[in-house]
Every structure is written in C-alpha cells, then in structure tokens.
C-alpha positions as CSV (number, residue, x, y, z in Angstrom):
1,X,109.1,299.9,242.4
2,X,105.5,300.0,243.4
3,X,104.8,302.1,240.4
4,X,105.4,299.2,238.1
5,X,103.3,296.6,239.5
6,X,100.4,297.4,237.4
7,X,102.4,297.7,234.1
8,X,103.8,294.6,232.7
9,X,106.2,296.3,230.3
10,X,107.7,298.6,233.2
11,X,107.8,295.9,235.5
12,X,109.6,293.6,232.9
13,X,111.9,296.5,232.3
14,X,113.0,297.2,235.8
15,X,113.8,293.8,236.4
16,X,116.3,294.0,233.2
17,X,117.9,297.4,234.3
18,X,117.9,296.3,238.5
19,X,120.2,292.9,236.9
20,X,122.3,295.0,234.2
21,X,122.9,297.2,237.4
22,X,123.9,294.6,239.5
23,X,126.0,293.4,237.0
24,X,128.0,296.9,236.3
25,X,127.7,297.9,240.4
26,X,129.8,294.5,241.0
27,X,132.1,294.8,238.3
28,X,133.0,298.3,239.0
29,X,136.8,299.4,240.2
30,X,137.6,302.4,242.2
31,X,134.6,304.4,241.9
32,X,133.7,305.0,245.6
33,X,131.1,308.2,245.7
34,X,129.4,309.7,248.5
35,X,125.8,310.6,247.8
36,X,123.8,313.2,249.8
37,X,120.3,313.3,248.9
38,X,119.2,316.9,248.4
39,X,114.9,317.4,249.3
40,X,112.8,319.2,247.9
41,X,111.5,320.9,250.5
42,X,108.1,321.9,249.3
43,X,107.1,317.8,248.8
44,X,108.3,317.2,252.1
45,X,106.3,320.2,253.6
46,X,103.2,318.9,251.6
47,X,103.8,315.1,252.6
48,X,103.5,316.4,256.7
49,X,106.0,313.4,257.1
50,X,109.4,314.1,259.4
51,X,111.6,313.1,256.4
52,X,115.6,314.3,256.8
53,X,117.9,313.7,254.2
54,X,120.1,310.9,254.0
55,X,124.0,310.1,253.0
56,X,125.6,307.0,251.1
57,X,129.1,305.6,250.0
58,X,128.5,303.4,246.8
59,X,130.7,302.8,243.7
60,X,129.8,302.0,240.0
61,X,129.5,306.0,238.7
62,X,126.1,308.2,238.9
63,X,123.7,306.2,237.4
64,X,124.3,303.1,239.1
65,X,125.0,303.9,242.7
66,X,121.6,306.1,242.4
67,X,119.5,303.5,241.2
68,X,120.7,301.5,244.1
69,X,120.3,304.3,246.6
70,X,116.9,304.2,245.9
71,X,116.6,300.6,245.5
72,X,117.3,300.3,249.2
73,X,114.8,302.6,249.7
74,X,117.0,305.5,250.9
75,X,116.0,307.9,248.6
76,X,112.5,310.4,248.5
77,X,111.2,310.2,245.4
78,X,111.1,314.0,244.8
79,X,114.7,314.4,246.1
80,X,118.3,315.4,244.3
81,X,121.5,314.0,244.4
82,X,124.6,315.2,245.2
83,X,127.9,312.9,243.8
84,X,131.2,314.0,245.4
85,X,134.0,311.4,244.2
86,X,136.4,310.1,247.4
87,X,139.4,309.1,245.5
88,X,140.9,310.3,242.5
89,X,140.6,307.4,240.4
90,X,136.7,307.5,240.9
91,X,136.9,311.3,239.8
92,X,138.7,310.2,236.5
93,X,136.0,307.5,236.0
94,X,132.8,308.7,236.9
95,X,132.3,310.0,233.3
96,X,133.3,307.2,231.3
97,X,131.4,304.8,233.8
98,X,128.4,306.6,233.2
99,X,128.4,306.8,229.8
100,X,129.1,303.0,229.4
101,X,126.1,302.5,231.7
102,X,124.2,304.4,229.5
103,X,125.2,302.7,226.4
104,X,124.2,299.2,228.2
105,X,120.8,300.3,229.3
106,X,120.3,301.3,225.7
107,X,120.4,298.2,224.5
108,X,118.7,296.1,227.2
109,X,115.9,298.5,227.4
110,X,115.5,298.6,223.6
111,X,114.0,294.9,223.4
112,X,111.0,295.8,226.4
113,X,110.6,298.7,224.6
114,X,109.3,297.0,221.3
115,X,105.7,297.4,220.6
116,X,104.6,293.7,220.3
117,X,101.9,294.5,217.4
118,X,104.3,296.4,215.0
119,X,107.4,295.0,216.2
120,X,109.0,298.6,216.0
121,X,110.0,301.2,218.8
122,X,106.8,302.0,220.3
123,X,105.4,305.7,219.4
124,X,103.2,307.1,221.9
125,X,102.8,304.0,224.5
126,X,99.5,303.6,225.7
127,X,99.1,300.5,228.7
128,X,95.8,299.0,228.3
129,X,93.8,297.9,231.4
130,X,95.4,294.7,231.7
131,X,98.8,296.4,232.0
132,X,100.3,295.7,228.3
133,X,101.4,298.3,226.7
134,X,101.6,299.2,222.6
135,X,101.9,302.0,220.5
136,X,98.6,304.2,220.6
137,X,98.0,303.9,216.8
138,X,98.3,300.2,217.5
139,X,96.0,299.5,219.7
140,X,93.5,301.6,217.9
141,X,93.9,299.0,215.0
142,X,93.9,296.0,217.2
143,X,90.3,297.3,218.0
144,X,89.6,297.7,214.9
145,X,89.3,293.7,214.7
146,X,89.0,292.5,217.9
147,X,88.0,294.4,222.0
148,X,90.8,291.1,223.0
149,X,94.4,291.9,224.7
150,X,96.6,290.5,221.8
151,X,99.0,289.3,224.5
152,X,97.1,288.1,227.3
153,X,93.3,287.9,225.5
154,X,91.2,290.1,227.8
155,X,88.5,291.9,227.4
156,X,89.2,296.0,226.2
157,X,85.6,296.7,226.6
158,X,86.3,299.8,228.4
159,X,88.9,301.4,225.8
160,X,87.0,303.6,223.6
161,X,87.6,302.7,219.2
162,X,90.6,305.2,218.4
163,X,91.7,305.3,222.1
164,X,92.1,309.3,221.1
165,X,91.1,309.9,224.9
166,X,93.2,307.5,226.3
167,X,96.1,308.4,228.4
168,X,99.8,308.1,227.5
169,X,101.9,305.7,229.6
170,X,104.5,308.9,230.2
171,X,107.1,306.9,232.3
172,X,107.7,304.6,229.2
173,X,107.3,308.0,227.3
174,X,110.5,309.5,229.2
175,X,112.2,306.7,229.2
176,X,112.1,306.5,225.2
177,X,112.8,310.0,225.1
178,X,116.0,309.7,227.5
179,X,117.9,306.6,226.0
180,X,116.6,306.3,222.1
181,X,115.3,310.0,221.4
182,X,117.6,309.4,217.6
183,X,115.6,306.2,217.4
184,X,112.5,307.3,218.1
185,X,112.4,310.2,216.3
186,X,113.7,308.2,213.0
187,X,110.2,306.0,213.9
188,X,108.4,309.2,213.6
189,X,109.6,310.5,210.6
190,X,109.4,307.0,209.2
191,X,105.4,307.0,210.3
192,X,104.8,310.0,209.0
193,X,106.3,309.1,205.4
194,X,103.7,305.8,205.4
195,X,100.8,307.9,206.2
196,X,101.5,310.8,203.8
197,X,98.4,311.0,201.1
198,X,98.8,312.8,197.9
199,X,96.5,315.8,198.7
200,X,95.9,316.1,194.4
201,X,93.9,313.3,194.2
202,X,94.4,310.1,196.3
203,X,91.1,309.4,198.1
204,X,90.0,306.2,200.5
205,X,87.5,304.5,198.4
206,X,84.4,303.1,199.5
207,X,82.7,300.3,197.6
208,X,79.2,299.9,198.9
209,X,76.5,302.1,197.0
210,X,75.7,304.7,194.7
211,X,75.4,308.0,196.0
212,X,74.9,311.6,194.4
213,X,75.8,315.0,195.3
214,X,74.1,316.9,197.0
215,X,72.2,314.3,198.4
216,X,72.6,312.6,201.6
217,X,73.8,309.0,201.9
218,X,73.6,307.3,205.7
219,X,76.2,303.9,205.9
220,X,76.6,301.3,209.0
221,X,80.1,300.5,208.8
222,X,81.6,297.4,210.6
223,X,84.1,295.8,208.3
224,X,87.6,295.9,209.9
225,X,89.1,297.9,207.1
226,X,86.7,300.3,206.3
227,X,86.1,301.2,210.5
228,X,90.7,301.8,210.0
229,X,89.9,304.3,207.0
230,X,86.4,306.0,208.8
231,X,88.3,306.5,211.6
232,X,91.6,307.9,209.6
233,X,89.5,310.2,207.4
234,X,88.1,312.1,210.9
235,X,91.6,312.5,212.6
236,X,93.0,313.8,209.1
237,X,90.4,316.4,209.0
238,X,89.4,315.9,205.9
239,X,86.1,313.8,206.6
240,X,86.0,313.2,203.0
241,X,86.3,309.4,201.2
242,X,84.7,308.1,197.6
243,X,81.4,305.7,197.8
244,X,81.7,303.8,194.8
245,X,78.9,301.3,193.5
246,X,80.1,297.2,193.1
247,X,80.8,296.2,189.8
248,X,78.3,293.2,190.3
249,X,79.0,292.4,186.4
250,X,82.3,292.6,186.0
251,X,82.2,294.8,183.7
252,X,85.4,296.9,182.1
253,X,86.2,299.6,183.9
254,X,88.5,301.2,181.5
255,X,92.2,301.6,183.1
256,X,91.2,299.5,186.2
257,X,90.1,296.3,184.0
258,X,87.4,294.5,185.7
259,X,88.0,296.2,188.8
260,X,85.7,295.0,191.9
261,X,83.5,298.8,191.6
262,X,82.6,300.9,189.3
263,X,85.1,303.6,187.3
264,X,82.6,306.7,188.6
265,X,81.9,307.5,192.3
266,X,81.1,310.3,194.6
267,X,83.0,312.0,196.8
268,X,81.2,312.1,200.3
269,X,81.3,314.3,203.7
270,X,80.9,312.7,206.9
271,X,78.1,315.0,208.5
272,X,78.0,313.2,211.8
273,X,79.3,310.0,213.3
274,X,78.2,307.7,215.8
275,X,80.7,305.4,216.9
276,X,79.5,302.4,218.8
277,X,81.6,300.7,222.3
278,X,82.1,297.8,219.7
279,X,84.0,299.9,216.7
280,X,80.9,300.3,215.1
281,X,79.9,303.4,213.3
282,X,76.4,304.9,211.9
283,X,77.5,308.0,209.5
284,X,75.4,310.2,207.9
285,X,77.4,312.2,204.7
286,X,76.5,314.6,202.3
287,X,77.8,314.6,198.7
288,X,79.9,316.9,197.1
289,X,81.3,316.0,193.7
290,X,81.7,313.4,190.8
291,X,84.9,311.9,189.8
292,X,86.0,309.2,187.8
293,X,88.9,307.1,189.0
294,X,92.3,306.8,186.9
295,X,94.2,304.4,188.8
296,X,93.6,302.4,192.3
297,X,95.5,300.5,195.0
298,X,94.9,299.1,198.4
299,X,96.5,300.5,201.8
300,X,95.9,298.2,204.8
301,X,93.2,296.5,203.3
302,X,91.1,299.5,201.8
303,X,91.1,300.6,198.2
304,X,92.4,304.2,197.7
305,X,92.5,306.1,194.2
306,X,93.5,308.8,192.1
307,X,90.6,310.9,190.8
308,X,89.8,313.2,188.2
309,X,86.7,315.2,189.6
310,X,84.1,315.6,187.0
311,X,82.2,319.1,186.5
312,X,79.4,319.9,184.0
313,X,79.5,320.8,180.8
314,X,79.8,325.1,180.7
315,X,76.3,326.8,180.4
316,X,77.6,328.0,176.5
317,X,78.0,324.6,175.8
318,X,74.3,323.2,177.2
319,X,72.6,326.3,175.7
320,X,74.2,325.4,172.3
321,X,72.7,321.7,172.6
322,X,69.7,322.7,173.4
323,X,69.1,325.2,170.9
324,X,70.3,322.3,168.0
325,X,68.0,320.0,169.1
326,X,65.1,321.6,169.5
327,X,65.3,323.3,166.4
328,X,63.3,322.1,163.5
329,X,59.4,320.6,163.4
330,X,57.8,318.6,166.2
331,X,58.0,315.0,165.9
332,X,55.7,312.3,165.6
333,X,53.9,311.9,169.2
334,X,54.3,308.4,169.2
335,X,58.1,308.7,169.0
336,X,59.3,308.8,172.6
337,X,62.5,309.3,172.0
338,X,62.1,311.9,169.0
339,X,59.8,313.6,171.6
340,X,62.3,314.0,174.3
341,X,64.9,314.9,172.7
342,X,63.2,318.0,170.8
343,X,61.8,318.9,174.5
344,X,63.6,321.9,175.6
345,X,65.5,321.5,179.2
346,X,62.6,323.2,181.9
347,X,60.1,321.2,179.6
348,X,62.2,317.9,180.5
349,X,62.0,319.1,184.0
350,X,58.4,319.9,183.8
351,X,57.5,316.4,182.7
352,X,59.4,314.5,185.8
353,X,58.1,317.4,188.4
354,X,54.4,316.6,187.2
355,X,54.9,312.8,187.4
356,X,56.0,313.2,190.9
357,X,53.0,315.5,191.7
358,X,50.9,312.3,190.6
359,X,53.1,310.1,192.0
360,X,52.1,311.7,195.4
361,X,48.4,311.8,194.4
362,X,48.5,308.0,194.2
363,X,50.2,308.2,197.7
364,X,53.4,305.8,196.0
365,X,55.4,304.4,198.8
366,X,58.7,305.4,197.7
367,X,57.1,309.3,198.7
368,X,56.2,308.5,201.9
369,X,56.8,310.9,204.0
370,X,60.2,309.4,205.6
371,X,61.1,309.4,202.4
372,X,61.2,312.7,201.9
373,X,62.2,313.9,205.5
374,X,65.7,312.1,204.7
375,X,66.0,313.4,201.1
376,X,63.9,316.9,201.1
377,X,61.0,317.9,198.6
378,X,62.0,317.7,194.7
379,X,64.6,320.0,193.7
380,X,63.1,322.8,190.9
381,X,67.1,323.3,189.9
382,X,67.6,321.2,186.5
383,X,71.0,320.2,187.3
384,X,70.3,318.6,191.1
385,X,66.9,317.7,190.3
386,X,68.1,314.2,188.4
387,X,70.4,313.5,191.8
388,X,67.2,313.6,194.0
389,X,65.1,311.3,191.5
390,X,67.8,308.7,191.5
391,X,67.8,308.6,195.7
392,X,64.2,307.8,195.7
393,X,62.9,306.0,192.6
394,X,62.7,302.3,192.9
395,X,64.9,301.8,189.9
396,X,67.5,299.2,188.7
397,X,71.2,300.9,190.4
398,X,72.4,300.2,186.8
399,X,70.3,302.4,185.1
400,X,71.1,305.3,188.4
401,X,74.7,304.8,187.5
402,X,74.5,306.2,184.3
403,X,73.7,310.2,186.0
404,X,77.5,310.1,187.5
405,X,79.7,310.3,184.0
406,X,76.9,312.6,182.6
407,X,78.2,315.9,182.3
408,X,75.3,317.1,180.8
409,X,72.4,318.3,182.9
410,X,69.8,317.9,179.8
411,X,71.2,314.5,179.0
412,X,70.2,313.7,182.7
413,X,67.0,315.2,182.6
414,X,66.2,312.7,179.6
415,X,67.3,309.8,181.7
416,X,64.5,310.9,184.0
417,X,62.0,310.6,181.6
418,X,63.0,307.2,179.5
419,X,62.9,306.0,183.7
420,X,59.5,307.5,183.9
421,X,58.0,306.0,180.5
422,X,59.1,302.5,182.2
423,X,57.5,303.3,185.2
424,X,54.1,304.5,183.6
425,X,54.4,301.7,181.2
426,X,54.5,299.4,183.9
427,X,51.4,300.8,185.7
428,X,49.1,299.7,182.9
C-alpha cells in the first residue's frame, strides 16, 4: 500500500477494492483455502534479507483471500501463491466466487478509473506531479490552456507541452488492461475514429498571414487552439497545415460566404520548432503549394478544410499567351498598361530584376541585409520570382493576395510591375 501514497487515483482505488473485499471476505460461505506463498528465489537472493515463506487459511475464493494475505502483510511482493481448497464445498465454489469477485471489482473500479477531463475510460494514464492522474492526450490539452492541475490547481511547470516524454502510470495501465480490456479497447477504436483526417484534402487551417511557396514564413504561436493543432500536425508526421490571410473586409469568399479568411492559402512545412516551458512555439516553415479551399469546418476550436491544390497553367498554354500578346506593333509609351502587356515574359522579369538592382543602389530598407538573409537574393526563375517580391515589398497584403489564384506566371510577373509603377510613382 505504500505504492499508492503518492497517486491519488490509486490510493482512492484501493480503498474501494480493500472495502468491496471486506464486504465479499465476510459474506463468503464455505470457502476455507490454504495459501502457501511460493518465492521467487532470485528477489529474495537479491534483497540479502532472511525471508521464508509463509502459509494461511482464509476463505472468500482466490482473489479475495490474496488480497488479504497481503493486506496483513504476509505476503513478498515478488512471491506466488498456491490455493489448495480444504473442504469440498470451497472446491465447488472457488470458481464461481472468483468470477463474482471479479465482476464486482469491475464495476467499483470503473468509476476511479474515469479520466476527470474527458469523462471517459482513461487511455494511456499519465499521474501528474501532484498525484492526479488523466489520460495522456488530456493532459497535453489541459496544457494547452493552462500549466494548473484541473483538480487540485497546482502548478505543472515541470511537465513538458505534449507530455510525449512523460511516463505512463503502468499500475493503472494493468489494471485497465486486467478488468475492462473490452472497454478500453472500444475507447481506442472510438479515439482513433475522432482523430481520423481525410488524407485527400482535409487540412488544419491557419488564419494569420499570407505566405508563398517557396518562401519561408516564421509564426509565434500561442493561442490555445492553434498550439492543439501545431502540436497534432508534428505527432501525425505530416508537419503540414494551410496559412490563410484574414478576410479583414468581409469580402465573399465564394462557397464559404463571408468566411473569416480568405478562399486561397498556402500550404506550409514546419522546418523547425521551438516549443517554449509555457506551450509556446516559434516555427519557421517553408511553402510548398497553392490551394483554394472548397468547403471548411472547425475541430476543437481550429478551422480545417477541403482543398483543391492549384498548379500553373502548362508551359503550351503560357507560350500560347505570350506569343498572342506580343504580337502586333508596339504601343504608345505612355500606355503603361498597353506596354506591359506587349512585354514578353523575361522582359517582364527584366524590368522588376532592374528595379531591385536600384532599389539596392538607393540602399531601401526593405533590402537590408536581414532582409535578405531570411528570404535569399531575387530569384532569376519567372515563376518563383513574383513569390519572393511579394515577401519583401512594403505593399498593401491585398494587392499580394492577388499572386495565390494566379495560375499564370506572366500574369504574375505583370502584377510585379503595375506594383512597381506605384512604387516609382510614389518616389517623385
């Protein structure tokens, strides 16, 4: 009983089981058994303790008179039993005693067994260091909010967010797995089934910025919610969630209405992760594609989504474009637009690498070295070159937001210039 001094819910438990015993060892009929304790021989040679084994007559079947054996403190905790009944009778009833035993521990057991957070059978108990004791995926969201005991309010402080390294409470672990393994495998399944993601094209979603692929996007994340969905992208594997940019007009977002973000997003890599004693988290990602969202929900407080990735046109395609609008005589200088448009694709890329060349040799801010050292030197590739622009130019977001639907890498590169005749116009 030492053991259980330290853990609340074991303690609470033995103290049920010791008074069901009590109840079924007085209530008992013929059932007289001798138990001889059987050592194991290696403990007792390791203990260097003169330890001999010793002999009982108790009634109330198996189960029962052993628990009281050792109650009394008769019994090495690394010994065996032997049960030889003394009368007939208690040879008839040993088996149905200890099955009705069993069936009565089941359900007294079942309540201290609950996990106080989800109210369910708890999966994977893990005691906390004030001796309460929930399921491990609970007490990771409990930290998610709060570094407080839920039952008793003390301090977690030195339970790591996730609590992956934490150890399981494995006495409360056999237990489970002794009296309610139908139970608590039912609890698994029935986890498993809540947590099970659509691997086609449900994503966590992210409203916070805009981000790009290919470029490198770096978030401190501290809301409750989004720390829950951090954390369950890493143990998935997948590392992978949507940043999406706020819908700060309310604009219609197609199939999701006036949706609180925007219909396009990025699909982002978690790179590396800090995670702070607190729950905090500094990531640095990495982006990989476009999509669009079709339709959206919310699970445990974060928005989720199914996508439809979006790819560039095919090269026939742009080619074709190009060639149709650059065909035919110049236009007037004066027509910006007219100008652009009948510029062919590397000219369009020309004209925003040489206003970044003067950009630097007016030593402008947003090229400060830093700058650069986070998002690289200007891309020369036509189709990421738009991407970089966008991460440093000091630019309404509302005009970046129109690269992510754009499927069309000249179409982009034009956006880069109108953004740079604003710019220049702004100078003088």
């Amino acid at each position: 009983m030492a053991d259980c001094s330290m853990d609340v819910t074991l303690n609470k438990m033995m103290e049920v089981v010791k008074g069901q015993v009590a109840v079924n060892a007085s209530t008992s009929t013929d059932s007289s058994l001798q138990l001889d304790e059987r050592l194991h021989w290696r403990s007792v040679v390791d203990s260097n303790m003169d330890i001999r084994p010793r002999s009982r007559v108790l009634t109330g079947g198996r189960i029962v008179s052993a628990f009281v054996m050792a109650d009394l403190g008769d019994l090495y905790y690394h010994s065996e039993l032997a049960f030889t009944p003394l009368t007939t009778a208690a040879a008839e009833n040993i088996g149905p005693l200890d099955a009705a035993v069993v069936e009565t521990l089941r359900d007294v057991v079942r309540a201290e067994l609950e996990c106080q957070v989800c109210y369910s059978l708890m999966v994977d108990p893990l005691t906390t260091t004030c001796g309460h004791t929930y399921c491990r995926k609970c007490v990771a969201r409990v930290l998610d909010h709060s570094t407080l005991c839920p039952a008793c309010r003390r301090p977690l402080l030195s339970m790591r967010p996730g609590v992956s390294t934490e150890p399981s409470n494995k006495r409360l672990s056999h237990i489970t797995n002794g009296l309610l393994a139908d139970e608590l495998t039912a609890r698994i399944v029935a986890i498993q089934e809540e947590e099970a993601t659509d691997e086609e094209g449900l994503m966590p979603l992210f409203p916070c910025t805009l981000a790009y692929p290919g470029m490198p996007t770096f978030l401190h994340v501290f809301e409750p919610r989004y720390r829950l969905m951090i954390r369950r992208c890493v143990e998935n594997g997948s590392r992978t969630f949507g940043m999406m940019m706020y819908n700060t007009h309310r604009l219609p977002q197609g199939n999701l209405g006036r949706s609180q973000y925007m219909q396009y997003g990025t699909a982002l890599h978690i790179s590396r992760i800090e995670v702070f004693p607190d729950g905090r988290s500094l990531l640095e990602t990495q982006g990989l594609y476009r999509f669009r969202v079709l339709e959206g929900s919310l699970v445990d407080g974060y928005h989720v989504a199914r996508i439809q990735r979006i790819d560039d046109m095919p090269l026939a395609e742009e080619e074709a474009a190009e060639a149709l609008e650059t065909s035919g005589p110049e236009p007037d200088e004066n027509n910006f637009e007219a100008k652009i448009n009948h510029m062919s694709t590397q000219a369009l890329l020309q004209y925003s690498l040489d206003f970044i060349q003067q950009a630097r040799s007016r030593s402008a801010d947003w090229l400060h070295e830093r700058v650069l050292a986070a998002y690289g030197q200007p891309p020369t590739d036509a189709a990421n070159f738009p991407f970089w622009f966008a991460s440093v130019l000091p630019i309404n977001d509302d005009e970046k937001y129109k690269l992510l639907p754009t499927t069309s890498v000249r179409e982009r590169l034009k956006l880069t210039a109108r953004w740079i005749k604003v710019l220049e116009e702004a100078r003088w």
